[in-house]
C-alpha positions as CSV (number, residue, x, y, z in Angstrom):
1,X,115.1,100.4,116.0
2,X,117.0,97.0,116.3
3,X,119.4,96.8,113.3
4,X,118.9,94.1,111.0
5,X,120.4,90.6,111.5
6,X,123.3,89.2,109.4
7,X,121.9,87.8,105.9
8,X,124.7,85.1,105.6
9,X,128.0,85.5,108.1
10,X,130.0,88.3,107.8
11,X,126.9,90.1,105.0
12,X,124.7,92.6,106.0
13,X,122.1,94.3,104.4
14,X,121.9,98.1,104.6
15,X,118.5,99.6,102.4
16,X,117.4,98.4,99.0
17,X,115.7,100.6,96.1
18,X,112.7,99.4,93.8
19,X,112.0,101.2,90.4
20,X,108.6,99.3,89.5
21,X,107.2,100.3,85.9
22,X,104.5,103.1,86.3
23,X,105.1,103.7,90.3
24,X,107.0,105.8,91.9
25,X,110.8,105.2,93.2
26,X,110.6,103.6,96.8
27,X,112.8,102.4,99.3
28,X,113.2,99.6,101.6
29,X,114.8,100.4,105.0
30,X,117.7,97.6,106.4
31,X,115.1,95.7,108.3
32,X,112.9,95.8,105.5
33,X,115.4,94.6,102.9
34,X,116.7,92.0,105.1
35,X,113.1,90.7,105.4
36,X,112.8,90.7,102.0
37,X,116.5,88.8,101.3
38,X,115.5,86.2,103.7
39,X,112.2,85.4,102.5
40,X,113.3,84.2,99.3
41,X,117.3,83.8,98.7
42,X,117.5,80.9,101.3
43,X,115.2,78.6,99.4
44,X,117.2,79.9,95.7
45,X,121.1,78.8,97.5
46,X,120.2,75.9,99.3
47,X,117.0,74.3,97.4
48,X,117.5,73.0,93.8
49,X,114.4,75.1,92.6
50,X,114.0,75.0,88.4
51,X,114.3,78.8,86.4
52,X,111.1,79.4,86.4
53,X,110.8,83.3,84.4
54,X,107.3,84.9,85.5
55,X,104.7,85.3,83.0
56,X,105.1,87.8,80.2
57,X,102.7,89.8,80.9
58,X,103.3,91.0,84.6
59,X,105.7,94.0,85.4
60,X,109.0,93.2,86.2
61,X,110.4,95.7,89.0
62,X,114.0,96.3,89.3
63,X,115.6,96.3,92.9
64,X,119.2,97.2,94.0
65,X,119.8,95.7,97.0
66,X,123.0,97.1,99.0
67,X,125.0,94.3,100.7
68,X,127.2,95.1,102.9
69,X,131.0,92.9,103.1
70,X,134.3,93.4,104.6
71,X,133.0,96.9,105.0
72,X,132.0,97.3,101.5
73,X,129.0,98.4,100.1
74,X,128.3,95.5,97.3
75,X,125.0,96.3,95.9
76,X,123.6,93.6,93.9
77,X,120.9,93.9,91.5
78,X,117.5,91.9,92.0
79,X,114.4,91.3,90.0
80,X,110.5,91.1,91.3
81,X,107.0,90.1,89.7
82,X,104.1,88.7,91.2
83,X,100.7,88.3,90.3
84,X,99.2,88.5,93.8
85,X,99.4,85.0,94.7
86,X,102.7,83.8,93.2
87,X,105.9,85.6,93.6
88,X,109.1,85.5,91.0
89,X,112.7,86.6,92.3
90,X,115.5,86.6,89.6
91,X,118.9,88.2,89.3
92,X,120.9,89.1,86.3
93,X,124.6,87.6,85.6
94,X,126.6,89.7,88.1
95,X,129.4,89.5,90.4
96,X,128.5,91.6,94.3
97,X,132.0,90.6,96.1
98,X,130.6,87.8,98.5
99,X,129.2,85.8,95.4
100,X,127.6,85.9,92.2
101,X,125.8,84.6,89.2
102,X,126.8,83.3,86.4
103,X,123.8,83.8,84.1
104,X,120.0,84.9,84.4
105,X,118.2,83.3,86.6
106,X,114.5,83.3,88.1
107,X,112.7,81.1,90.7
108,X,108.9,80.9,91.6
109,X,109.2,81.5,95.5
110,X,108.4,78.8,97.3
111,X,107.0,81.1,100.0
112,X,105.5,83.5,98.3
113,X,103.6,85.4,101.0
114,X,106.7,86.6,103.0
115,X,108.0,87.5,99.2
116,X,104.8,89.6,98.7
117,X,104.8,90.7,102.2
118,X,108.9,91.7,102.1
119,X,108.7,93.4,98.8
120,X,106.1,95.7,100.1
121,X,108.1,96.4,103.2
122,X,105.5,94.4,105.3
123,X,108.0,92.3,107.0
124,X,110.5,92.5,109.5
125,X,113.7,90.0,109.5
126,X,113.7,86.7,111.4
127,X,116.4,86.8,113.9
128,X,118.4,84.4,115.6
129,X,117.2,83.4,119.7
130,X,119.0,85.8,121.7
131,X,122.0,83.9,123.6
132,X,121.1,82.5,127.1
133,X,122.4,84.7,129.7
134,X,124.4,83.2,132.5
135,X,125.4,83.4,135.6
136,X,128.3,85.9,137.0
137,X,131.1,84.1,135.7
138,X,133.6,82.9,138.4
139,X,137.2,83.7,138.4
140,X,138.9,80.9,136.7
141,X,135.8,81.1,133.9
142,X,135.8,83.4,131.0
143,X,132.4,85.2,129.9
144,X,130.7,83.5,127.0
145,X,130.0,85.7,124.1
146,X,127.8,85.3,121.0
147,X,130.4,87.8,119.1
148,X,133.4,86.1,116.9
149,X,136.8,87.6,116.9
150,X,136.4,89.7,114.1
151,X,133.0,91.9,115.7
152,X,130.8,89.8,113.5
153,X,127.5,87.7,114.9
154,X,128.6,84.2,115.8
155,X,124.8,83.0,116.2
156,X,124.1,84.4,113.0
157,X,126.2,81.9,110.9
158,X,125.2,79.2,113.3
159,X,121.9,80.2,112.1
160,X,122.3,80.0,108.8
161,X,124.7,76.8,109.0
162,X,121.8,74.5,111.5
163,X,119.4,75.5,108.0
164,X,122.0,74.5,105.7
165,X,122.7,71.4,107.8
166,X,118.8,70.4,107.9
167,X,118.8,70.9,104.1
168,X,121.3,68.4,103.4
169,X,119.8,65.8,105.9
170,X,116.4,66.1,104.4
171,X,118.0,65.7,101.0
172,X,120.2,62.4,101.7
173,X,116.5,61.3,103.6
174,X,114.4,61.6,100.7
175,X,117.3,60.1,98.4
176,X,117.8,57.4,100.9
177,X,113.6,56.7,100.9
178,X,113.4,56.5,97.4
179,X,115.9,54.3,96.7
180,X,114.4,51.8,99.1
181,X,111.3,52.8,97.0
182,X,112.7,51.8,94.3
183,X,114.6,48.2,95.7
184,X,117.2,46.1,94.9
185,X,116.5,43.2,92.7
186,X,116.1,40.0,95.1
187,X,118.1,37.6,95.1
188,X,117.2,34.4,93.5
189,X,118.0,31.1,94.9
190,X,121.6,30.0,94.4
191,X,122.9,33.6,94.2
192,X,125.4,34.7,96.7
């Protein structure tokens, strides 16, 4: 089986554990957990979604995800609830060596199918377009590669970075719209 793609550059994911009241202990493979990972923490990083707990009354299961970085297993610690047709994520406060969070937090996944589907190990990761293979290279050209200097996946940040990129563009759009929306005061005759 392929390995799993990078979840951000130089952060992999390695297998995940869900304790879900009044189930049994399961796991989630690399593929699986990476699925999962990317269905949902995109959207929370780069998307100004509102903490939005899930409703009282719906079992809260308790992942650890393990994240690997520099080599280091970080695991970090991950809540689930759904109610079949909206998913919650949330994470405790918690520091996992590539990042963390500062307090509590929960979002109402904006794609809540691949949430549902990842969480019950029904998905597999989306992974970058292979890189175009070329030609024999000739003798005063060096072989491209998709591979930084350090062994890590170069198309894999690029990946991540074209998303974060579109993000901010769509952002600055929609803030540029609706201050048109809004309009400047016309000038009145006279004014300069």
């Amino acid at each position: 089986m392929e390995p799993p793609p990078e979840l951000f550059s130089g952060v992999s994911v390695s297998g995940a554990t869900i304790a879900t009241p009044g189930a049994p202990v399961r796991k989630l493979d690399a593929n699986q957990a990476t699925a999962f990972m990317q269905a949902w923490l995109p959207d929370s990083v780069y998307t100004k979604l509102p903490n939005v707990k899930p409703p009282a009354n719906l079992a809260i299961s308790h992942m650890t995800v393990v994240t690997v970085f520099n080599h280091v297993n970080e695991p970090l610690k991950v809540f689930y609830a759904s109610d079949g047709i909206t998913a919650w994520v949330g994470m405790p406060a918690q520091g996992f060596g590539w990042a963390g969070v500062e307090h509590e937090r929960w979002i109402a996944a904006p794609q809540s199918a691949r949430v549902r589907q990842g969480f019950a190990g029904k998905l597999q990761p989306v992974r970058p377009p292979p890189a175009a293979t070329t030609t024999a290279p000739s003798s005063t050209t060096q072989p491209k590669t998709t591979a930084s200097a350090d062994g890590g996946s170069g198309s894999s940040a690029a990946w991540w970075l074209v998303g974060g990129a579109a993000v901010i563009v769509a952002g600055a759009l929609i803030f540029t719209l609706r201050r048109r929306g809004a309009g400047a005061p016309t000038p009145r005759r006279g004014d300069v």
